[in-house]
C-alpha positions in Angstrom: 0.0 0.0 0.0 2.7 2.4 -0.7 0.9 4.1 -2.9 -1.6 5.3 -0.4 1.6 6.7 2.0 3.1 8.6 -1.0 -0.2 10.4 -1.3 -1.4 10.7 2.6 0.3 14.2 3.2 -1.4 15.7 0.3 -4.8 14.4 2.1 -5.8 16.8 5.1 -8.1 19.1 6.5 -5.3 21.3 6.0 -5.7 23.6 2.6 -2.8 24.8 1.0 -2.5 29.2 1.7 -0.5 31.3 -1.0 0.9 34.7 0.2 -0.3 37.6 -1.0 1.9 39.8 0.6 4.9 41.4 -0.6 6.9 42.3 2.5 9.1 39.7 4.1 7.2 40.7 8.0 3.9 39.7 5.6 5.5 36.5 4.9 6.6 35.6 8.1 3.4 36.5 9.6 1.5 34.4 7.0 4.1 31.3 7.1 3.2 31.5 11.3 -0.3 31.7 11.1 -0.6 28.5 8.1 2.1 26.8 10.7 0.1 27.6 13.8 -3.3 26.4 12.4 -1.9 23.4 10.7 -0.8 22.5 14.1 -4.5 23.3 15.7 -6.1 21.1 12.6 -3.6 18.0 13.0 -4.8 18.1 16.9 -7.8 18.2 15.8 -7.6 15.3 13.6 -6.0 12.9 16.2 -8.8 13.8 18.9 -11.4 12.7 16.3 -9.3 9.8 15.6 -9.9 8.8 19.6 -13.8 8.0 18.9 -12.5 5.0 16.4 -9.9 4.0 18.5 -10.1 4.6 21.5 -13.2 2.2 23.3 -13.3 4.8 26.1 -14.5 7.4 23.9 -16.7 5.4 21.8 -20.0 7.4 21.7 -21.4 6.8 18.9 -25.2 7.0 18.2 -25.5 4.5 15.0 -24.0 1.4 13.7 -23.2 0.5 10.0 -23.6 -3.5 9.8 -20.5 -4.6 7.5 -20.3 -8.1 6.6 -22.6 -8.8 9.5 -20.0 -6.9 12.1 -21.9 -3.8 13.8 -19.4 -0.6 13.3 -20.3 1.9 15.7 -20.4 5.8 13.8 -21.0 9.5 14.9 -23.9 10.4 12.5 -23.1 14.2 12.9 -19.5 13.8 11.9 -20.3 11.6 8.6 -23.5 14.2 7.7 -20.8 17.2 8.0 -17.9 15.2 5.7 -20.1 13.4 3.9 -22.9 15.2 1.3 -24.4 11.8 0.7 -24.5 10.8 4.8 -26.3 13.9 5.1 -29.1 13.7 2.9 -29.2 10.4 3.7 -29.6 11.0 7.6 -31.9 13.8 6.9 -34.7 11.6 5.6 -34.9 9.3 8.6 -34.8 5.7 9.1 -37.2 4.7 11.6 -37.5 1.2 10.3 -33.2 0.7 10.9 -33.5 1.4 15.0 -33.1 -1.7 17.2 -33.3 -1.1 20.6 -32.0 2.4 20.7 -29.3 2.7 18.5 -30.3 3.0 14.7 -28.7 0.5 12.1 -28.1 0.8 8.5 -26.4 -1.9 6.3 -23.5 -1.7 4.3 -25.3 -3.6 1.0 -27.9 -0.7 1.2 -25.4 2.1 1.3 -23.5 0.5 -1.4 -25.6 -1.5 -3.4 -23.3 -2.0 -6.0 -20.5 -3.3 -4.8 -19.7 -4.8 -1.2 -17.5 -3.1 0.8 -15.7 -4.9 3.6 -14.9 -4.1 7.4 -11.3 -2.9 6.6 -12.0 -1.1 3.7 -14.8 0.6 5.2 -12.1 1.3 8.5 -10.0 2.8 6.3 -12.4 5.1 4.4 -14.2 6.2 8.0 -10.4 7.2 9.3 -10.4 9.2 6.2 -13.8 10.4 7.3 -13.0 11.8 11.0 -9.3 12.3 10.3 -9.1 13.7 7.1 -6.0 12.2 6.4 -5.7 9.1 4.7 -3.1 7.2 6.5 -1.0 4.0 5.9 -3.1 1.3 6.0 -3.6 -0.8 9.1 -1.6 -4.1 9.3 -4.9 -6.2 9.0 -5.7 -4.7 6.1 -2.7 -7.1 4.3 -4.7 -9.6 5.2 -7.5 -8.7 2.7 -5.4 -6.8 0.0 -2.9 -9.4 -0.3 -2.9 -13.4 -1.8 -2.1 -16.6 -0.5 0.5 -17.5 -3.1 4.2 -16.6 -1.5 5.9 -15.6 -4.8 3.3 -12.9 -5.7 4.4 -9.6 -5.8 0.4 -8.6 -4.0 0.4 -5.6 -7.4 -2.2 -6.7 -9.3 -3.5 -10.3 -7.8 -7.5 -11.0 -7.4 -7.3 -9.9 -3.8 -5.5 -6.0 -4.1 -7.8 -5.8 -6.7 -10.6 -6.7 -5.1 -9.9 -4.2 -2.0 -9.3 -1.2 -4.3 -12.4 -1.8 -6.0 -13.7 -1.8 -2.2 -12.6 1.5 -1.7 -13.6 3.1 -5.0 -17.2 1.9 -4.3 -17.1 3.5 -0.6 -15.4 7.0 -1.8 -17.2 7.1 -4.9 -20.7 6.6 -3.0 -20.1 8.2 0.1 -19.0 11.2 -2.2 -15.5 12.0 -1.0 -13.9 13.5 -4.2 -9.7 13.3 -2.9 -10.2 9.5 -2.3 -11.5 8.7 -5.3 -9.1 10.3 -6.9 -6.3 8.2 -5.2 -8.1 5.2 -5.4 -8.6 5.9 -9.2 -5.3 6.4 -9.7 -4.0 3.2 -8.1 -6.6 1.1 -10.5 -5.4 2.4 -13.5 -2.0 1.4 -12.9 -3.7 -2.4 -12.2 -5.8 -2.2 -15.2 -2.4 -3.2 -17.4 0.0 -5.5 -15.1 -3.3 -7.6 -14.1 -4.2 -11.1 -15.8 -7.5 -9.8 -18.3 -10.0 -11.4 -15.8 -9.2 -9.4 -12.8 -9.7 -6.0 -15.5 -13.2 -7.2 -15.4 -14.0 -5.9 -11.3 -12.7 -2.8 -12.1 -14.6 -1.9 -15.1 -17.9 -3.1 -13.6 -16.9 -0.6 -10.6 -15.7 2.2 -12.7 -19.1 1.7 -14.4 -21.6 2.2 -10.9 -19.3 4.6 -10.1 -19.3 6.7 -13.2 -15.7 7.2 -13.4 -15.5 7.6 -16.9 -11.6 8.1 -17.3 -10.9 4.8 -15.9 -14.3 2.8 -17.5 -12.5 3.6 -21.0 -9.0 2.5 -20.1 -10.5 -0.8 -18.9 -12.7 -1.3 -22.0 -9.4 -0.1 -24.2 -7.5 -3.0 -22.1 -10.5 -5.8 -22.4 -11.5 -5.0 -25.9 -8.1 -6.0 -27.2 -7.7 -8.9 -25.1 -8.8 -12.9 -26.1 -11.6 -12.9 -23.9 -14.4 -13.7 -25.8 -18.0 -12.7 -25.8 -19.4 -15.3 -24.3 -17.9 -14.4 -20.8 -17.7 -10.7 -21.5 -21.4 -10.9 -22.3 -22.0 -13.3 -19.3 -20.2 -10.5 -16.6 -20.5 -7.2 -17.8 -23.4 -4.5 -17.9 -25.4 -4.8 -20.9 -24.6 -1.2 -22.6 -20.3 -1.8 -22.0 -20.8 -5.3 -23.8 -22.7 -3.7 -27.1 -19.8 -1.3 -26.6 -17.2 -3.6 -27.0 -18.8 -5.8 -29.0 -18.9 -3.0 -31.8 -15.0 -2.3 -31.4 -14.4 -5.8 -32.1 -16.3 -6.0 -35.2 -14.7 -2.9 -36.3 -11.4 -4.1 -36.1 -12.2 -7.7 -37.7 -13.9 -6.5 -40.5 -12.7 -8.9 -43.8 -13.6 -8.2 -47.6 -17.4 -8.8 -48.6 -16.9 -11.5 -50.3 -15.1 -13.9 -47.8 -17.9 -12.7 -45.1 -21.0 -13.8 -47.3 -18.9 -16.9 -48.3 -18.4 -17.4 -44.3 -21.3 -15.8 -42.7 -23.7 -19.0 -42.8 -21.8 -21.2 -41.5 -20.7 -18.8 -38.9 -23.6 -17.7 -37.6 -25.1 -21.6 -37.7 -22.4 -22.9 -35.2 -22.5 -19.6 -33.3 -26.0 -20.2 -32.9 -25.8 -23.7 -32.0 -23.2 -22.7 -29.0 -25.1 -20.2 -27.6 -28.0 -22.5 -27.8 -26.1 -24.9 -25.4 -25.1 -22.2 -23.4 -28.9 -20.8 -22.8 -30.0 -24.6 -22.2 -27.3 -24.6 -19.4 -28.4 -21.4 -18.1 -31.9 -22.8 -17.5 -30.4 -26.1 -16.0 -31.9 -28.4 -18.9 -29.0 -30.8 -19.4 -31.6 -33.0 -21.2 -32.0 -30.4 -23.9 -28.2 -29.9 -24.2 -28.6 -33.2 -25.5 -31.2 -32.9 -27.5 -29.1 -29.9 -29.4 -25.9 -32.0 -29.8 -28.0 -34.7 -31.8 -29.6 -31.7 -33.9 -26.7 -30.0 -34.7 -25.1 -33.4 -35.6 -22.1 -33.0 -33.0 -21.2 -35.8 -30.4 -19.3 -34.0 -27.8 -19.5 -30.5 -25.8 -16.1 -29.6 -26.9 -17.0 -27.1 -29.4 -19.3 -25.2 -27.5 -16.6 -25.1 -24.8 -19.7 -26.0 -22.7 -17.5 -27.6 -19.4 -15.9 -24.3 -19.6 -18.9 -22.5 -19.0 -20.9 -25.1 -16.9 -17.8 -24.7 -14.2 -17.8 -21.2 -14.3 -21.7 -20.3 -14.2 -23.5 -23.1 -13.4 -24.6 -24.7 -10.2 -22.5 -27.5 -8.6 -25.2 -30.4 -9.5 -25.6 -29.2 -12.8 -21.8 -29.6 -13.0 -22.0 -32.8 -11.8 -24.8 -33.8 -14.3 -22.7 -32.8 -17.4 -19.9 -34.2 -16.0 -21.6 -37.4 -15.8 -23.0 -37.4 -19.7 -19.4 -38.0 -20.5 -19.7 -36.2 -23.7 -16.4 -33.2 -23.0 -12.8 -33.7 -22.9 -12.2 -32.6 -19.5 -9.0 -31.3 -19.8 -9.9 -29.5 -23.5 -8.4 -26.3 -23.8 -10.2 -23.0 -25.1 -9.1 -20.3 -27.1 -7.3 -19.2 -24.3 -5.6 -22.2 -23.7 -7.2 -22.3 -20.5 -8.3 -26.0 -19.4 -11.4 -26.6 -17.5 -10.1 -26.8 -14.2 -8.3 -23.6 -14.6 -11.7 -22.3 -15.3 -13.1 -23.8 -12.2 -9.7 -22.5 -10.2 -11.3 -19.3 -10.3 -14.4 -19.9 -8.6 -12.8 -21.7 -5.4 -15.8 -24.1 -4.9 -15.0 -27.3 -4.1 -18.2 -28.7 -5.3 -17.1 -28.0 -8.7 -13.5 -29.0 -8.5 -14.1 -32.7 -6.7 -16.0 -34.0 -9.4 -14.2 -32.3 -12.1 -11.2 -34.2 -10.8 -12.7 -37.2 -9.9 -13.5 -36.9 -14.0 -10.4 -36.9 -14.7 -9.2 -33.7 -14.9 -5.6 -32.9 -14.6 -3.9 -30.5 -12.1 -0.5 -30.3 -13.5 -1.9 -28.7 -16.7 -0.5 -24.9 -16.9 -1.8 -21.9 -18.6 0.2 -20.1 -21.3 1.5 -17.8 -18.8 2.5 -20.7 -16.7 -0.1 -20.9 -13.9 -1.4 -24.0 -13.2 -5.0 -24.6 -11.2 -3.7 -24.1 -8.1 -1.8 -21.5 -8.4 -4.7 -19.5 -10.2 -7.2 -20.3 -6.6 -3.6 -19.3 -4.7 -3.6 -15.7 -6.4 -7.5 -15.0 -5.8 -7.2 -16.1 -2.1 -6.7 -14.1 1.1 -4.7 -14.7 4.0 -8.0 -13.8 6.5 -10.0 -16.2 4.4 -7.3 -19.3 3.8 -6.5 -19.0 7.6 -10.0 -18.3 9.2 -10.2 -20.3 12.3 -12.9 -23.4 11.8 -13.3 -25.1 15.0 -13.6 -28.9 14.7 -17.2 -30.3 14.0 -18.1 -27.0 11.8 -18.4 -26.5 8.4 -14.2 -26.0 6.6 -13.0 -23.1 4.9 -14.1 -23.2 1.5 -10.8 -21.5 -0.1 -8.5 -24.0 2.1 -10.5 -27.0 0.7 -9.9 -25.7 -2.7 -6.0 -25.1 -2.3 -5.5 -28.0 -1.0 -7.3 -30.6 -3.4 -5.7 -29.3 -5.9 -2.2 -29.3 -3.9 -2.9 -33.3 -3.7 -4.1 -33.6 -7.0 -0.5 -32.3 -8.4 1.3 -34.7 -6.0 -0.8 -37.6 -6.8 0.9 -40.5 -8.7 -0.2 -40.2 -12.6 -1.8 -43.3 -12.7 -5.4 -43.2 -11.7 -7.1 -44.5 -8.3 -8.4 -48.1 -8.4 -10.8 -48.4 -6.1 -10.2 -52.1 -5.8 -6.9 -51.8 -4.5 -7.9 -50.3 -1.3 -9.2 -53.8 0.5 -11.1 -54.1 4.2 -10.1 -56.9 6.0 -13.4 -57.4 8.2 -15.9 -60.0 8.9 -18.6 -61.6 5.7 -21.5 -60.4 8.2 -23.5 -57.8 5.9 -24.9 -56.1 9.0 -21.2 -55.4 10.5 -20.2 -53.9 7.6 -22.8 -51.8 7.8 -22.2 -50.4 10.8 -18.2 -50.1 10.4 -19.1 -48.2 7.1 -22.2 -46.3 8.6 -20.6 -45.1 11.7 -17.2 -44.1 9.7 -19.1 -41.9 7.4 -21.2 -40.6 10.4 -18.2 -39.6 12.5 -17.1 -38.0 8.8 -19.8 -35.9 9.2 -20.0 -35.1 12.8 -16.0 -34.0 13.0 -15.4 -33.0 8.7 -19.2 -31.4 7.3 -18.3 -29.8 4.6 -15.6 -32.6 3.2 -17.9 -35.5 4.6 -20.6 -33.8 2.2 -18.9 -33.4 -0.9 -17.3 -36.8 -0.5 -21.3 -38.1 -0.4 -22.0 -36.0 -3.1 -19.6 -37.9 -5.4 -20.0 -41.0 -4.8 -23.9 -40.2 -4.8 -24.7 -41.3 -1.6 -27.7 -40.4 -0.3 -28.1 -38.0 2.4 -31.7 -39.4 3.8 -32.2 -42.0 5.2 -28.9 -42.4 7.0 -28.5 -45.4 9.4 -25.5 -44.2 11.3 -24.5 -41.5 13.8 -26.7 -38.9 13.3 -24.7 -35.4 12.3 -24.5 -32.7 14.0 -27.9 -30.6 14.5 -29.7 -33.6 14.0 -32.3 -35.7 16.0 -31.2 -39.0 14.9 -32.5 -42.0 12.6 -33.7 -45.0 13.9 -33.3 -48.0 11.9 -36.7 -49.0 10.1 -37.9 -52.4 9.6 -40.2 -53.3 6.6 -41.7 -56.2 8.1 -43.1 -57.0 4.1 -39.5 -56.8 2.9 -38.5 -60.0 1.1 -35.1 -61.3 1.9 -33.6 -61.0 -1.1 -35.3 -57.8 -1.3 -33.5 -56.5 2.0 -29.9 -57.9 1.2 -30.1 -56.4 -2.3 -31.0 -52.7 -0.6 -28.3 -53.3 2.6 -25.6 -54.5 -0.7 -26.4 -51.0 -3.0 -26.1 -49.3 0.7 -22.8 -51.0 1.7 -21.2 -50.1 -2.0 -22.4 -46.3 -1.5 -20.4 -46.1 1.7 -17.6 -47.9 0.5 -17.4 -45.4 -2.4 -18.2 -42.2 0.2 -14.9 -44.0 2.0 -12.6 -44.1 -0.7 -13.4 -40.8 -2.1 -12.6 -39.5 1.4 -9.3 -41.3 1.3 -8.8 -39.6 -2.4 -9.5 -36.0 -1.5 -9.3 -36.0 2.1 -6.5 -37.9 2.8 -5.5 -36.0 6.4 -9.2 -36.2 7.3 -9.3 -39.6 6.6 -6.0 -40.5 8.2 -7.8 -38.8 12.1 -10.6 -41.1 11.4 -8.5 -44.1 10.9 -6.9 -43.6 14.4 -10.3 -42.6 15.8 -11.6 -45.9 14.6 -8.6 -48.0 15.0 -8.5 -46.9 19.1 -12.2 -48.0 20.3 -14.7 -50.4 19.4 -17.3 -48.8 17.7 -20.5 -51.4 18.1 -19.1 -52.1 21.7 -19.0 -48.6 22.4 -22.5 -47.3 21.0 -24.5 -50.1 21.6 -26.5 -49.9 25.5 -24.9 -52.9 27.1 -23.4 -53.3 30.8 -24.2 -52.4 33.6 -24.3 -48.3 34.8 -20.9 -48.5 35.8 -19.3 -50.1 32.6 -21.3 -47.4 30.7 -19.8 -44.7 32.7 -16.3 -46.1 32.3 -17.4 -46.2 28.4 -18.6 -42.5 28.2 -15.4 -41.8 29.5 -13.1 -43.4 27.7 -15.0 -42.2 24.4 -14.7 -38.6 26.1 -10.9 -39.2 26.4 -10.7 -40.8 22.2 -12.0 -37.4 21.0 -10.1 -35.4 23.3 -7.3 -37.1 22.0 -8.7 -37.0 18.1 -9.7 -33.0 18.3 -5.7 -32.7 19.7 -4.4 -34.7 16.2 -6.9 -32.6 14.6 -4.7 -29.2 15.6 -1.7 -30.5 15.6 -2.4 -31.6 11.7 -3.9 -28.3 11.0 -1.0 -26.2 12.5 1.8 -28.1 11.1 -0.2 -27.7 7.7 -0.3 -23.8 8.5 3.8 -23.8 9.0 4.2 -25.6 6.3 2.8 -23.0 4.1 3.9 -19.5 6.0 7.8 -21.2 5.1 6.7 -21.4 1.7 6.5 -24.4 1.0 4.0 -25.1 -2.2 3.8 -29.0 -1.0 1.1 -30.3 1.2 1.5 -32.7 4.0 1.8 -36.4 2.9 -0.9 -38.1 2.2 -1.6 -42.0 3.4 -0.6 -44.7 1.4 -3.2 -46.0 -0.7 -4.5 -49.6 0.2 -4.2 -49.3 3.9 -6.1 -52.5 5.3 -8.4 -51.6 7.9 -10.2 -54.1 10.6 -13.1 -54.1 11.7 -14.0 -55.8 15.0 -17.3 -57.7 15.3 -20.1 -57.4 17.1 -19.9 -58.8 20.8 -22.8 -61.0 21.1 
């Protein structure tokens, strides 16, 4: 943020006085009087700066809700900095008070763009202050990536906190800020990858800052991002715009475009026919438009590429699962699907992309491979939010680190078969093993326990095991009119949907996998949950479970911070993963 230092002096309640005077007593006189009420302003600066600071002076009578977090203000301070504060305060808000203190939201200030809790700091300093100061130390945390050999000029993340700023200063009216902010954008708008270009045009668009809108459109008109995305993420009116300078500059003799105009506007038609039918979630009709247009794959449409990037997670899936795309196709860009997916860090699209065979060591033409793409569009505060054992993971961890496995995985594919359980031929144990490891899956790992059901579609009702957590429970229904052949047919489809939850744990989540392994190894699961003994030997059992996940949450931390260290050194490589084909035992049931 040394951009913002360079210009902080010029930034002050303080104006700048010329001299009229002639005489060098008129001078002196005038240089003492600028000196002496530059003085009286910057002390007047730093007791405003006490109400933000400073708890004891917090009297504030208003909060500003950002990102959920209450931020106490001084109405009358923001109404005399602020032109749009003022008119905004002036017409009232009797619907935002909540016992006493009034409350307006940050979306509704800015409903453009959001702004987040340190950008917001920042710009309210600026506010009471009038000095725009070096940025606090937290704010790296938001305005820098995850990825240690960035430079932090132009990744996703100081992007996206500009843009934060320029969507406060520009709404909220402060002239000097935007200017600054403006300033720091356009220098982005030509060292950043195209896609990042994209935030800052939408924002110089809400904002109306023309000078900067056209340098963005000058930068993304020339680029090789196509229509399809540009008419997919920006406003209407700047698509036709650039759109039109396209065509201008790819104008060809009349003859050649009559010769090549059918057949152009035939496949360009068909694509964007795909395209719609995967906006409205129809995969069926997808389909249906292949076998019309007499094509047998999604490749030319690039339609993985945009299901990844636009579509929702099961529609992903769906495509995925017609087998009709190369998943490791390249577009024009010479981007591959999982780059693609990279940039929307949800590891609901990336697990079954991979487990389709996509490849993680595949690298862009400026060199950046998947995770290395999802490194440079993730924050420190978001990659190392605490997420407390039993809740749902960090979504931008889960991301980095599949695709961190995936790149250290052996080349040859998973076999399933080759992971064997050494346990007894009773169906019903097998169950339970199975039933209870995906339940304790759920109860310690959510968010990877659900993706790994996701994949190997297993059902999420109906569950026999453990209940999760937030649950009542299941108990385990008898159809007295089932057959037995019937029955051992359903308990056999169950048994190979766990097994295939299991192993796609073990593929993804190999560290998760490895805590429930010693979880399981260290106590008998049947003898443990099932109501046998007397009150003292259940005591002694509630205790000893007590002291297992004691013991597990403490692995748990240990894993997590050693996985933590492992990265602030640098280190691109992810902890080992457990060897494939690990026999497990299962004990049986005491009768």
């Amino acid at each position: 943020m040394d951009h913002m230092n360079d210009l902080s002096s010029s930034l002050s309640f303080a104006s700048s006085y010329v001299s009229n005077g002639s005489s060098g007593n008129h001078v002196s006189a005038s240089a003492n009087s600028q000196s002496t009420e530059h003085l009286s302003l910057s002390r007047l600066s730093d007791n405003l700066e006490r109400l933000l600071l400073d708890s004891q002076y917090d009297y504030s009578d208003a909060d500003i809700v950002v990102e959920g977090v209450p931020v106490g203000v001084n109405r009358c301070i923001l109404a005399a900095r602020s032109q749009f504060f003022h008119e905004h305060f002036k017409k009232g808000n009797d619907d935002s008070k909540k016992e006493g203190k009034p409350q307006y939201m940050m979306s509704e200030l800015v409903p453009y763009g959001g702004v987040g809790c340190e950008a917001f700091k920042v710009v309210l300093n600026y506010l009471y202050t009038g000095k725009l100061k070096p940025p606090p130390p937290e704010v790296s945390t938001v305005s820098t990536c995850v990825d240690d050999g960035c430079a932090h000029d132009s990744c996703g993340p100081a992007i996206n906190y500009a843009v934060e700023l320029l969507y406060a200063a520009a709404t909220f009216q402060m002239k000097e800020l935007v200017q600054v902010v403006q300033r720091r954008l356009t220098n982005f708008v030509e060292k950043a990858l195209v896609e990042d270009v994209i935030p800052i045009l939408v924002a110089s668009f809400h904002c109306k800052q023309n000078q900067l809108l056209s340098h963005c459109i000058q930068r993304v008109e020339r680029s090789d991002l196509d229509n399809v995305v540009l008419e997919k993420e920006l406003p209407h009116k700047v698509f036709i715009n650039i759109k039109s300078l396209r065509l201008e500059y790819q104008k060809m003799a009349d003859s050649i475009m009559v010769e090549m105009e059918p057949v152009e506007d035939k496949r360009l038609k068909s694509i964007r026919n795909i395209h719609m039918a995967l906006d409205t979630d129809d995969v069926e009709l997808v389909t249906r438009l292949l076998d019309e247009s007499g094509s047998s794959t999604l490749d030319d449409a690039c339609a993985l590429h945009y299901a990844v990037a636009y579509c929702d997670p099961k529609i992903v899936k769906e495509v995925l699962g017609l087998r009709l795309g190369n998943t490791n196709l390249r577009n024009a860009r010479g981007h591959t699907v999982l780059h693609v997916a990279a940039r929307r860090k949800d590891p609901a699209v990336l697990v079954p992309l991979l487990n389709s065979g996509a490849s993680a060591l595949e690298i862009t033409s400026d060199g950046q491979t998947a995770v290395a793409i999802c490194r440079r569009l993730t924050r420190p505060k978001d990659y190392y939010e605490n997420t407390k054992q039993g809740e749902v993971s960090n979504k931008d961890r889960i991301c980095i680190d599949l695709l961190e496995r995936e790149m250290q995985r052996n080349s040859m594919a998973v076999n399933m078969s080759n992971t064997s359980y050494v346990m007894a031929d009773d169906l019903p144990v097998r169950l339970d093993y199975f039933e209870n490891r995906v339940a304790f899956a759920r109860l310690l790992f959510p968010a990877e326990a659900k993706l790994a059901m996701e994949v190997a579609d297993h059902p999420t009702t109906g569950y026999t095991g453990l209940p999760s957590k937030g649950s009542s429970g299941n108990l385990r229904e008898v159809d007295l009119n089932e057959t037995p052949s019937v029955r051992s047919k359903r308990l056999q489809e169950k048994l190979q949907a766990l097994i295939k939850t299991v192993e796609m744990g073990r593929r993804f989540f190999p560290q998760c996998s490895e805590v429930l392994d010693k979880f399981l190894d260290a106590m008998d699961m049947a003898d443990y949950f099932l109501e046998k003994g007397t009150p003292e030997e259940q005591k002694n059992k509630k205790m000893r479970f007590l002291e297992l996940k004691d013991d597990v949450q403490k692995a748990f931390c240990r894993d997590v911070a050693a996985k933590q260290g492992s990265v602030l050194t640098a280190s691109s490589s992810s902890s080992s993963s457990p060897k494939e084909g690990v026999n497990r035992k299962v004990r049986k049931r005491p009768s």
